[in-house]
N, CA, C and O atoms as a GROMACS GRO file, in nm:
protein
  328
    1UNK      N    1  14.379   9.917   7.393
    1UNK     CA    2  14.356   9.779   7.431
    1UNK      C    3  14.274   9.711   7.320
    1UNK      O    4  14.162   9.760   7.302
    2UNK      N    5  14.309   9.615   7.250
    2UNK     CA    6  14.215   9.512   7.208
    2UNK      C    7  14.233   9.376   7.253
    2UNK      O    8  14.323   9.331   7.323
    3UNK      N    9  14.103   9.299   7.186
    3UNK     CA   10  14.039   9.210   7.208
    3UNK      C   11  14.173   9.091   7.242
    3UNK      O   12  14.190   9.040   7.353
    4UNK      N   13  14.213   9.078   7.184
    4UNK     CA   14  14.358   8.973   7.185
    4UNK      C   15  14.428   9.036   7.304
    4UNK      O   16  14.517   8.952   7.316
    5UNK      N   17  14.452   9.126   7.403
    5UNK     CA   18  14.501   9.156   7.514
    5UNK      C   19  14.384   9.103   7.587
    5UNK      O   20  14.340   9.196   7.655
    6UNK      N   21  14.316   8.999   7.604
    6UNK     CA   22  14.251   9.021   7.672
    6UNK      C   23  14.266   8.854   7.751
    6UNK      O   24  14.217   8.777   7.670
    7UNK      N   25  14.297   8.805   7.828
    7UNK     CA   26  14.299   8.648   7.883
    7UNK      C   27  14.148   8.593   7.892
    7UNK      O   28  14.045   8.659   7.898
    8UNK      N   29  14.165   8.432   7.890
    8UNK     CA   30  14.091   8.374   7.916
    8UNK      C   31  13.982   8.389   8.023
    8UNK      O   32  13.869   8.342   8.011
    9UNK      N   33  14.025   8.459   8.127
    9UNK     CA   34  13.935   8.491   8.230
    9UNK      C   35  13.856   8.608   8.203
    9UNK      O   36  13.733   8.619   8.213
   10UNK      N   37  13.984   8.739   8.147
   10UNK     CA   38  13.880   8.835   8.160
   10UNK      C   39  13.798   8.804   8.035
   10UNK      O   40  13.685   8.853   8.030
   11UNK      N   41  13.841   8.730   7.934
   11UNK     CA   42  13.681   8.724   7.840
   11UNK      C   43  13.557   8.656   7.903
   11UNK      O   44  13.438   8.667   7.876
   12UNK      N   45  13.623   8.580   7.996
   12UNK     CA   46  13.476   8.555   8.035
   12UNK      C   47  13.358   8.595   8.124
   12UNK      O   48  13.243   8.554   8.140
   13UNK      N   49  13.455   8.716   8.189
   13UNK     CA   50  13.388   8.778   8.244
   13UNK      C   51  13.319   8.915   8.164
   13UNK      O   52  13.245   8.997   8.218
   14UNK      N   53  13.359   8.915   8.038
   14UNK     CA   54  13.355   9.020   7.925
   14UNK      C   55  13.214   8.954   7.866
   14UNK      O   56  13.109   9.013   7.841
   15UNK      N   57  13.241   8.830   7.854
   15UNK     CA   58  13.112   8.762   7.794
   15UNK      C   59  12.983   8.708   7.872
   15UNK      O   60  12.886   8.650   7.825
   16UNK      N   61  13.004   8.737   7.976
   16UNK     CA   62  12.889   8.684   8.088
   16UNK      C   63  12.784   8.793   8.085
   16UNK      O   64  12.675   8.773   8.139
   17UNK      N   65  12.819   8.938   8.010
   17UNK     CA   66  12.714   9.016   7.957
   17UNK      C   67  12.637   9.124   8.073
   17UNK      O   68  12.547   9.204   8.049
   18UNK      N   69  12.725   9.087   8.241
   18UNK     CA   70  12.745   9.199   8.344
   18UNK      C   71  12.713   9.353   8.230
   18UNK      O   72  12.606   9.402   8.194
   19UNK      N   73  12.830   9.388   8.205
   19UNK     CA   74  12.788   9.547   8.085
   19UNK      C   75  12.785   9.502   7.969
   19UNK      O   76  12.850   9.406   7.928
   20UNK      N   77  12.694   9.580   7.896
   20UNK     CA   78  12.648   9.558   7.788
   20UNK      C   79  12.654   9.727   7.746
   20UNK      O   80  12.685   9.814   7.827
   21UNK      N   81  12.617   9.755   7.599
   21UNK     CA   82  12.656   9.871   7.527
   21UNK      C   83  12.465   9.871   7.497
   21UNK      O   84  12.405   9.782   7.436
   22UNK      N   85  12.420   9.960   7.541
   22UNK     CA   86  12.272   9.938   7.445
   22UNK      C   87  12.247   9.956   7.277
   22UNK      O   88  12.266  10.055   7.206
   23UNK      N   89  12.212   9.863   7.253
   23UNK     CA   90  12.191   9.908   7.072
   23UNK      C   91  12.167  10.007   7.024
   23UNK      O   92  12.214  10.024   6.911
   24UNK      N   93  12.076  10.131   7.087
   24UNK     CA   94  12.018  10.230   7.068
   24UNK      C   95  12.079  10.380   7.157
   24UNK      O   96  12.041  10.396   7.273
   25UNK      N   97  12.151  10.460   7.107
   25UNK     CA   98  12.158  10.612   7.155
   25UNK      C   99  12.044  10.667   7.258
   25UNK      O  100  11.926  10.634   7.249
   26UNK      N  101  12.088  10.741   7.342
   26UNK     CA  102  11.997  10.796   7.423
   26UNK      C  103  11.886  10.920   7.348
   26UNK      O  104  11.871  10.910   7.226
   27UNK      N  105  11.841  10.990   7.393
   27UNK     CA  106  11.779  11.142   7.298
   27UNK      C  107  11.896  11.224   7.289
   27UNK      O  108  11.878  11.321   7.216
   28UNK      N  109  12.000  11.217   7.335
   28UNK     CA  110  12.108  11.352   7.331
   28UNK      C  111  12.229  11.289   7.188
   28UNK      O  112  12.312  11.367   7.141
   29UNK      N  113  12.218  11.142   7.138
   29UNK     CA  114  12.268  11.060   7.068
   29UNK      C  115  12.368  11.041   7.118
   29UNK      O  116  12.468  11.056   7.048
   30UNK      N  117  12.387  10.994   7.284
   30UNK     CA  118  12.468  10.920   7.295
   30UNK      C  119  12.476  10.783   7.330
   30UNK      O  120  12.361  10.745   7.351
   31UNK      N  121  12.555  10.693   7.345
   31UNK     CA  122  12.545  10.580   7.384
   31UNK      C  123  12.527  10.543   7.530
   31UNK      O  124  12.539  10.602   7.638
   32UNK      N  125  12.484  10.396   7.481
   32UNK     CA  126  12.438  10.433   7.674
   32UNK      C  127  12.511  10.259   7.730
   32UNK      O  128  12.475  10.154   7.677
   33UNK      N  129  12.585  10.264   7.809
   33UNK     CA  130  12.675  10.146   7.894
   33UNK      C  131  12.606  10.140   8.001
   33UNK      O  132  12.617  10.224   8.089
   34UNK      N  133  12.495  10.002   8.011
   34UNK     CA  134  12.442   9.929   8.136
   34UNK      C  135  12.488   9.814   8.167
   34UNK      O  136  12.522   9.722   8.094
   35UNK      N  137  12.485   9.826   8.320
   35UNK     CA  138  12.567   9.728   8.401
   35UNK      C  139  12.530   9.699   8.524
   35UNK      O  140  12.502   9.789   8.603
   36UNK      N  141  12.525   9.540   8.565
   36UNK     CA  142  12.486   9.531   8.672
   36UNK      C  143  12.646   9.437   8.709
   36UNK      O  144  12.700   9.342   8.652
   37UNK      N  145  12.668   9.488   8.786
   37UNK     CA  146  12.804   9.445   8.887
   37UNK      C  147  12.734   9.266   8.931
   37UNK      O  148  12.818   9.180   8.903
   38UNK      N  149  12.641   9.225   8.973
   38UNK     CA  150  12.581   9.115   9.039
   38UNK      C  151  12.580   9.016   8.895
   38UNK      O  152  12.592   8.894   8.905
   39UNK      N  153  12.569   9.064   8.804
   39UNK     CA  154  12.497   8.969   8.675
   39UNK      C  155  12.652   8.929   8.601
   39UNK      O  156  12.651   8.844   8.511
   40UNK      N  157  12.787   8.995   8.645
   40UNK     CA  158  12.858   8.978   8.564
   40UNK      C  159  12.958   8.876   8.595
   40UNK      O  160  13.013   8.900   8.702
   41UNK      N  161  13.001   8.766   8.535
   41UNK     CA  162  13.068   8.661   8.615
   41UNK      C  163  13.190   8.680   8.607
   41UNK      O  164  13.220   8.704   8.490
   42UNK      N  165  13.303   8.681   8.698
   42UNK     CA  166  13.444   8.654   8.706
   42UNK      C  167  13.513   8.647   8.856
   42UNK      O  168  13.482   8.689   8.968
   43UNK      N  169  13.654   8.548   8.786
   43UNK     CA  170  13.684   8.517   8.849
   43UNK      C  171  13.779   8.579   8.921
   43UNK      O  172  13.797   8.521   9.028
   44UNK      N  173  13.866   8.697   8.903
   44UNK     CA  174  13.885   8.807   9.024
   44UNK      C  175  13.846   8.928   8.936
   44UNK      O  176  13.832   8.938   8.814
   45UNK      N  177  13.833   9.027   9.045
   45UNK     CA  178  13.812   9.169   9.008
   45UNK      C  179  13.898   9.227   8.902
   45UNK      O  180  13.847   9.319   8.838
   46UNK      N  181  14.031   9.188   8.869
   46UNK     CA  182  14.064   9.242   8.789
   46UNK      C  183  14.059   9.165   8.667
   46UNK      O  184  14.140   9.208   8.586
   47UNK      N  185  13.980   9.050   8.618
   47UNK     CA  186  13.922   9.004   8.548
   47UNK      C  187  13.815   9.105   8.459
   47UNK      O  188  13.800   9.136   8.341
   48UNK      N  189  13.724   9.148   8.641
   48UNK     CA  190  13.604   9.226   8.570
   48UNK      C  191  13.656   9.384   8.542
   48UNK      O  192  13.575   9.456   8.485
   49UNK      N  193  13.741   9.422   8.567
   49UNK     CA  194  13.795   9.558   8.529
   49UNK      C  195  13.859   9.559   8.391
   49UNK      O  196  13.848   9.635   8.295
   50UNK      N  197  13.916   9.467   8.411
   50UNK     CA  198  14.007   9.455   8.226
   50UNK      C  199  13.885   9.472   8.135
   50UNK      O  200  13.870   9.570   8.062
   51UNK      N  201  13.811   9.386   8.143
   51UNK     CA  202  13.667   9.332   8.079
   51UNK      C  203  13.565   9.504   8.041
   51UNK      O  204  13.523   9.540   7.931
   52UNK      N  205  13.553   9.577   8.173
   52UNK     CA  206  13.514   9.690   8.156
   52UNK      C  207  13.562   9.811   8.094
   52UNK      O  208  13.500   9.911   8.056
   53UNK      N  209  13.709   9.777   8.092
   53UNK     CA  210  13.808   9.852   8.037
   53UNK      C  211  13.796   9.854   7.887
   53UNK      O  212  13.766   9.946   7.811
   54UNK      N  213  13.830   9.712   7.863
   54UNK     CA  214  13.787   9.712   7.679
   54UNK      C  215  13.651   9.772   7.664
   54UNK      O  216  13.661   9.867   7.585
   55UNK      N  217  13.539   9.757   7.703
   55UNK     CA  218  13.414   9.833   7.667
   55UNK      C  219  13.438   9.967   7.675
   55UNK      O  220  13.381  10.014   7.576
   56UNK      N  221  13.492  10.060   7.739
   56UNK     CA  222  13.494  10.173   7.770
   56UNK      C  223  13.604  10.239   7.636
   56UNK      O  224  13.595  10.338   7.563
   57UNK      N  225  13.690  10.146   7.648
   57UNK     CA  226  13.741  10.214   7.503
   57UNK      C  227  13.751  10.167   7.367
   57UNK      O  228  13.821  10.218   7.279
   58UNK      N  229  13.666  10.054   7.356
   58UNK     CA  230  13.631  10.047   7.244
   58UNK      C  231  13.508  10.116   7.227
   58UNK      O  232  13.488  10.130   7.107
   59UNK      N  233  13.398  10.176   7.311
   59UNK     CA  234  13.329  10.306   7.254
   59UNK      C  235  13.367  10.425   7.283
   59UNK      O  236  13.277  10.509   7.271
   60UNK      N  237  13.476  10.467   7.319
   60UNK     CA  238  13.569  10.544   7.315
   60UNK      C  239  13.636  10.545   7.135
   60UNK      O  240  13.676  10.647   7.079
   61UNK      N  241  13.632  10.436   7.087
   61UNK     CA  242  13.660  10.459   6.937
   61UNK      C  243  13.581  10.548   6.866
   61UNK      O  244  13.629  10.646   6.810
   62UNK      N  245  13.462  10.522   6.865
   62UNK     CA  246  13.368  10.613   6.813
   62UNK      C  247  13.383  10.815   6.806
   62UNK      O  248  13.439  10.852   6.910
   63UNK      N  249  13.365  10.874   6.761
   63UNK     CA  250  13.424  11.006   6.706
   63UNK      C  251  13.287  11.077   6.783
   63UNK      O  252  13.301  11.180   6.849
   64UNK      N  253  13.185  11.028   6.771
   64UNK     CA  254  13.033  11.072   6.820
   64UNK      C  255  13.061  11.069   6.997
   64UNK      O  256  13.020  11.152   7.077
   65UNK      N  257  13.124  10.974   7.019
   65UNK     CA  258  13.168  10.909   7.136
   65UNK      C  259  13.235  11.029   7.251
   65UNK      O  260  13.214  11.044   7.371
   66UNK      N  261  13.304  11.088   7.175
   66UNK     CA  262  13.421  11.141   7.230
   66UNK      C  263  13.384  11.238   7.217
   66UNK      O  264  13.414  11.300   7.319
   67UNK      N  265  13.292  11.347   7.095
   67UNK     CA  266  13.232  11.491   7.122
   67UNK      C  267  13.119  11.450   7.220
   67UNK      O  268  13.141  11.470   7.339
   68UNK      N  269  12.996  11.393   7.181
   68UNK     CA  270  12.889  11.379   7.295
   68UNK      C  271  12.893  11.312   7.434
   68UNK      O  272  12.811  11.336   7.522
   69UNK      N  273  13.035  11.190   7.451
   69UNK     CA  274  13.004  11.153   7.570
   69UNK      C  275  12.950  11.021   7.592
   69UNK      O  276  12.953  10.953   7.490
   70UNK      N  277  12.888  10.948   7.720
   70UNK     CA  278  12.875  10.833   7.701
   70UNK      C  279  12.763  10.843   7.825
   70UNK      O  280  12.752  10.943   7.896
   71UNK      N  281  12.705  10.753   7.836
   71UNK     CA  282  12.649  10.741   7.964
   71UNK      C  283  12.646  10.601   8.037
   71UNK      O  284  12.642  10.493   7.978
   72UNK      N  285  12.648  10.615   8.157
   72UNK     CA  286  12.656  10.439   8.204
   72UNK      C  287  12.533  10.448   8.313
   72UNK      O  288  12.521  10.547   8.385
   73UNK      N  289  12.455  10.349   8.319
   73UNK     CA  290  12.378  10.344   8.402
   73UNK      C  291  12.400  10.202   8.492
   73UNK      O  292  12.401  10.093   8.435
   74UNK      N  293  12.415  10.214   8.615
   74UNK     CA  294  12.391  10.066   8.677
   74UNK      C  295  12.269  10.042   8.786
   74UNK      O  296  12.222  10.130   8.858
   75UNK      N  297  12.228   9.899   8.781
   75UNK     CA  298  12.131   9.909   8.845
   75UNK      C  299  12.133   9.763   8.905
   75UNK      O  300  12.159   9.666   8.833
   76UNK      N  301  12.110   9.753   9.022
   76UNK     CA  302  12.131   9.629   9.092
   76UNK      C  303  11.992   9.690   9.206
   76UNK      O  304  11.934   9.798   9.220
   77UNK      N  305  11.982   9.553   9.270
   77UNK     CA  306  11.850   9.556   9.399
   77UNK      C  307  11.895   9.540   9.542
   77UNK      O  308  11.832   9.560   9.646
   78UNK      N  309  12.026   9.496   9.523
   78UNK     CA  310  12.094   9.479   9.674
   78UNK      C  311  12.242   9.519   9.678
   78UNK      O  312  12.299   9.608   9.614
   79UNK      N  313  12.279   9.457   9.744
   79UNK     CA  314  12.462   9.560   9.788
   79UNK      C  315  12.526   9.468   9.672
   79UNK      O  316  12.495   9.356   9.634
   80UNK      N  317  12.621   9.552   9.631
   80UNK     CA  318  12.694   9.542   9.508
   80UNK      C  319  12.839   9.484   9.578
   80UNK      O  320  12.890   9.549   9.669
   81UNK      N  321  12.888   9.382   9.536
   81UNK     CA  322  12.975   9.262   9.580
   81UNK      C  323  13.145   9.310   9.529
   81UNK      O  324  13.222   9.236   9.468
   82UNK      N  325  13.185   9.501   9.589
   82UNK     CA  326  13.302   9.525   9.514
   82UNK      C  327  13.359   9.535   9.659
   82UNK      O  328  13.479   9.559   9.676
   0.00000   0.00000   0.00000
């Protein structure tokens, strides 16, 4: 999947910044994918899945990626709106 498969909607739910990639490796050097389901804007679910989809494999490109792994953390304060 790249960026140009991607519609008007789901970029904007890609860009509303719901998941984000952290700049920085964990201690094990892997990357770390945080996400709050509540913070991310779109307009249907499969907006926000496409959107999650490209993140997942575009650090899936990475070679470090794919021997060490990835981690995702999510964190929300109330019921998650899936």
């Amino acid at each position: 999947i790249e960026l140009s498969d991607l519609d008007e909607y789901d970029m904007e739910a890609l860009q509303s910044g719901g998941f984000q990639v952290l700049p920085k490796r964990d201690l094990a050097g892997r990357n770390v994918l945080f996400g709050r389901y509540t913070a991310m804007k779109y307009r249907e679910i499969k907006n926000m899945l496409r959107a999650l989809w490209y993140i997942w494999m575009s650090m899936l490109e990475d070679e470090v990626n794919q021997v060490k792994g990835v981690v995702a953390i999510g964190y929300e304060l109330f019921r998650v709106p899936l």
